[in-house]
N, C-alpha and C positions, 0 to 999 in steps of 0.2 A: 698547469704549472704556474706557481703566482711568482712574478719576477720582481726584486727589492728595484725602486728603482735608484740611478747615479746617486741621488743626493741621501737617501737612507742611507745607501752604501756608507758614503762617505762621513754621513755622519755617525753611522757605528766606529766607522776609522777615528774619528774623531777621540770617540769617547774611550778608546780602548788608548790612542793616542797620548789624546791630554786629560782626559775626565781623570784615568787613572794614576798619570804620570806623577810622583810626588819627588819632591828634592827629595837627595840622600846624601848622606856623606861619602868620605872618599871608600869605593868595593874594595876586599880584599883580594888578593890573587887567585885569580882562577886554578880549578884543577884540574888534573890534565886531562886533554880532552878524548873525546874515543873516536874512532874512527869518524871520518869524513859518511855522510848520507847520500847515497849514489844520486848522483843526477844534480846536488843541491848544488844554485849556483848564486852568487853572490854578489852585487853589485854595489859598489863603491864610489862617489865621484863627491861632488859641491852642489850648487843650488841647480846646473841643467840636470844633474841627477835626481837630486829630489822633485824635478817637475817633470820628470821621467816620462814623456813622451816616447823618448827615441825608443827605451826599456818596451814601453808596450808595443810599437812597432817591432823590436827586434824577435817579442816573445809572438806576435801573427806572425811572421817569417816564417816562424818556429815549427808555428800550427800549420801553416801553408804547405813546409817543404814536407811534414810529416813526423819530426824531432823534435815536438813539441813532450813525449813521454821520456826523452830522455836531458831534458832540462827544466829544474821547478828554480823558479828565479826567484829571490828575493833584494829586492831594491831597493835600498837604504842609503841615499844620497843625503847631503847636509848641508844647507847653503851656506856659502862663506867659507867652506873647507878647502884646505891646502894638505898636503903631503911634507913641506918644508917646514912648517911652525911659526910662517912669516908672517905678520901685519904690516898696515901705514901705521905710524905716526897718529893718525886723525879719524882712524876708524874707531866706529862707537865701542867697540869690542876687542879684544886678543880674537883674531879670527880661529877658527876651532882646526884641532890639529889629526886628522885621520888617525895617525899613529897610537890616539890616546886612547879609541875607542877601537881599536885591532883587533886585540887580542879575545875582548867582550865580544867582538861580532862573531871572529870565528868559533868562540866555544858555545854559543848560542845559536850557529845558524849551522855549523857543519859544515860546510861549502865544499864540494868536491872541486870548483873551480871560483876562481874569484875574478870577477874583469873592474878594473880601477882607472877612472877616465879623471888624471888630475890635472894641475898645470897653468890655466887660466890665471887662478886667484893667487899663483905661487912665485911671481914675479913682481908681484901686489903693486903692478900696473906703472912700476919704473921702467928706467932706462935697462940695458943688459946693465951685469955685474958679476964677479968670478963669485964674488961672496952668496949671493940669492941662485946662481946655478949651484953652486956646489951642495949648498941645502936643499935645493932640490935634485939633486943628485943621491944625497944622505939619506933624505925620506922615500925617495925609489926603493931603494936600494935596503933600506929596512923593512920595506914594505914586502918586497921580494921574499926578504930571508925568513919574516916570521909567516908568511903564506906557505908556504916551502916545508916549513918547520910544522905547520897545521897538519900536511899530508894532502895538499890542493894544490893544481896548477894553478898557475896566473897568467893572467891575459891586459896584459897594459897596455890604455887605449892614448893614444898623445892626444893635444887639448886640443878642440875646438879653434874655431880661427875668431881671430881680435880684428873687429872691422870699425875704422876712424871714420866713414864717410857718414855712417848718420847722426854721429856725435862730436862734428868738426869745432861747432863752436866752443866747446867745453875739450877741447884737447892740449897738453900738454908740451912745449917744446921744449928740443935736447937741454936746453941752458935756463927752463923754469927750476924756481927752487922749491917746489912742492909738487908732487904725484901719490895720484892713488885713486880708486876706485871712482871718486867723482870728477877729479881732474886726470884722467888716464896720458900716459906717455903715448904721441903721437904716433909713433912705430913701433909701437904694444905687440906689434905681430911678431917683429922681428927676434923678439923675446923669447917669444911661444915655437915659435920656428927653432931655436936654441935648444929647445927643452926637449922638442920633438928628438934634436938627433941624440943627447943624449939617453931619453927613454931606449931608443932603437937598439943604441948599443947596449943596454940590458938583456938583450934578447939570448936567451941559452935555455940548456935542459930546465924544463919547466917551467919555460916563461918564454909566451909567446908576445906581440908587439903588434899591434894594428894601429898604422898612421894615417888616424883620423884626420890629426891636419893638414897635411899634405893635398890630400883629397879633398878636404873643403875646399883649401886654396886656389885648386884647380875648377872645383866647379862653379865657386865665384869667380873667377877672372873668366871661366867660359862666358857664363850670362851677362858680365859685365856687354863683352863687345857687342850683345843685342840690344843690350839696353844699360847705360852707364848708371844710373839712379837704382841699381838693383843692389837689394841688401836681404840678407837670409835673419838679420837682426835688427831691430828699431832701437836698441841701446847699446848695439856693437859687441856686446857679448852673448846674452840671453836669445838664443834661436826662437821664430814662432814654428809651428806647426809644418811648414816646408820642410826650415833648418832642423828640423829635429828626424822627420821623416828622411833627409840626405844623410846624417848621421847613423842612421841604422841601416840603411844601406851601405854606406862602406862597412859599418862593423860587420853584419851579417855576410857582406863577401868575405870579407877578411877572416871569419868564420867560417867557409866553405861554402856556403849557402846561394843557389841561383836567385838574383834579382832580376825583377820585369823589365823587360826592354822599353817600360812604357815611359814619358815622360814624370819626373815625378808630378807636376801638379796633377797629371791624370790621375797613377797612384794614388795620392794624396784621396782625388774623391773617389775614388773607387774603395780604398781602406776605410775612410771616413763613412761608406753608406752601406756598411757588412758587418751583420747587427755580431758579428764572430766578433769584428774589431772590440765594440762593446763592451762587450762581454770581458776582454780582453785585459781593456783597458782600465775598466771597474774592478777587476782582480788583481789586477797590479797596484794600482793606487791604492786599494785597501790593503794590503801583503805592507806596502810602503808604509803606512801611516803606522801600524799595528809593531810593525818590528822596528823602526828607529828607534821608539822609548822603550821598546823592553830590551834590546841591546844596550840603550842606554847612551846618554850626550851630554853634554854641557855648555852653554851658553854664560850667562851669567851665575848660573848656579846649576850642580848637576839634577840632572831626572830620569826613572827607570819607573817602567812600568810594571805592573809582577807577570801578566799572563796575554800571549796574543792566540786564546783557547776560542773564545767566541769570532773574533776574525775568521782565523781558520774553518771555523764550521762554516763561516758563508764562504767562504772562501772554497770549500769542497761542493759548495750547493752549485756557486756560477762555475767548476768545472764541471760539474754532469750537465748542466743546460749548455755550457759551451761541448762538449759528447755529442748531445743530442742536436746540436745544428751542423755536426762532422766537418770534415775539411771544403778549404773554399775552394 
């Protein structure tokens, strides 16, 4: 069996990516879509989504617990995404609006379920404000009805936690007159904590809620009292390889799914040295790379790729090798 390895991988992702990807103008309406593809499931967030660690951890969960056949994940995170349609001021960009690119994912990807982790980039790292919840309230809350309206449940994940202690020097206070992703407001959390209760209270027929943050919060203030200089992020937003790994743990119980009583860093090496993870993780980031641009985005100018045909084919190849090494 001759195995492609990580970086061939990713560089076919690449090319299906960006080789292909050409500006376009603005798509016309979609038409309407046909049924939902059993099992297909859909993944939505900003830039921790597109570095989709946790995604690959949650899909070995998957494999581990055995429901791994009854979930094909595709993960299409975008960095700098918000749900609200918010920017700073001083960002290089209008930061990209989930909302814009919706409608294109679900009639391309089919999702029988969709889980959407927003909220970070959507408070765009001020102080609280009724105006910036309420848009994010708005962008929930549309997000909800056109998922709903696909023929998918939803599964909304609250945001990540906003940690000031490894970026104290560069923080923000209540009575500075400029905030944003370089200069963040010092109690950035208390924001996302905001956002958290409103998500919750979305929760009804077909739309489920899993508070990620809360959970964080809790597992950082555990490890604090061991050790105070403990951080799951070196830029207070962006999780390493830990914070991502604790991330798929609350989701996957929040999903029903039994988690290992082990420590996570144990986890961590024990996931990291199970050539299944591999496997895993090399399918997902390539799934990733291939279907952002033929879903389609925009940046400074939009991009659509025509076909994620040849992805998929390896993409079929590392599941029969991932068959052929069975559950862990």
């Amino acid at each position: 069996m001759r195995r492609l390895s990580f970086l061939q991988l990713l560089s076919l992702g690449f090319v299906v990516a960006l080789g292909l990807a050409s500006p376009v103008s603005a798509r016309a309406a979609p038409d309407p879509r046909p049924a939902p593809i059993p099992h297909r499931t859909l993944v939505l967030g900003d830039s921790i989504t597109q570095n989709g660690r946790y995604v690959s951890f949650l899909e070995y969960f998957l494999h581990q617990s055995g429901q791994a056949g009854t979930w094909d994940v595709i993960s299409i995170g975008l960095s700098g995404e918000t749900v609200s349609a918010l920017s700073e001021a001083d960002h290089p960009l209008p930061r990209p609006c989930v909302l814009d690119r919706l409608d294109a994912a679900l009639t391309a990807v089919r999702p029988e379920r969709v889980l959407a982790c927003y909220g970070i980039n959507d408070g765009i790292y001020h102080p609280s404000s009724p105006e910036r919840r309420a848009a994010y309230v708005r962008g929930l809350t549309t997000l909800r009805d056109r998922v709903r309206a696909a023929g998918a449940t939803l599964v909304l994940i609250t945001p990540p936690l906003f940690d000031p202690l490894p970026i104290a020097a560069r923080l923000a206070k209540p009575d500075a007159t400029s905030f944003g992703y370089r200069t963040p407001f010092a109690d950035y959390d208390a924001v996302l904590t905001e956002f958290a209760e409103e998500a919750l209270r979305l929760r009804g027929p077909g739309v489920e809620v899993i508070d990620l943050h809360r959970d964080m919060v809790r597992e950082l203030v555990a490890r604090r009292r061991a050790d105070p200089a403990f951080t799951f992020s070196s830029d207070g937003v962006h999780p390493g390889s830990l914070g991502h790994l604790v991330m798929a743990r609350i989701i996957a119980q929040g999903l029903g799914l039994s988690v290992a009583s082990a420590t996570a860093e144990d986890e961590l090496r024990r996931i990291e040295a199970d050539p299944r993870f591999t496997l895993i993780h090399q399918r997902r980031a390539l799934r990733s790379e291939a279907w952002l641009p033929f879903v389609g985005y925009t940046r400074d100018r939009s991009f659509k790729s025509p076909s994620v045909t040849a992805a998929e084919d390896v993409v079929a190849r590392l599941r029969d090798d991932l068959a052929r090494l069975g559950q862990p």
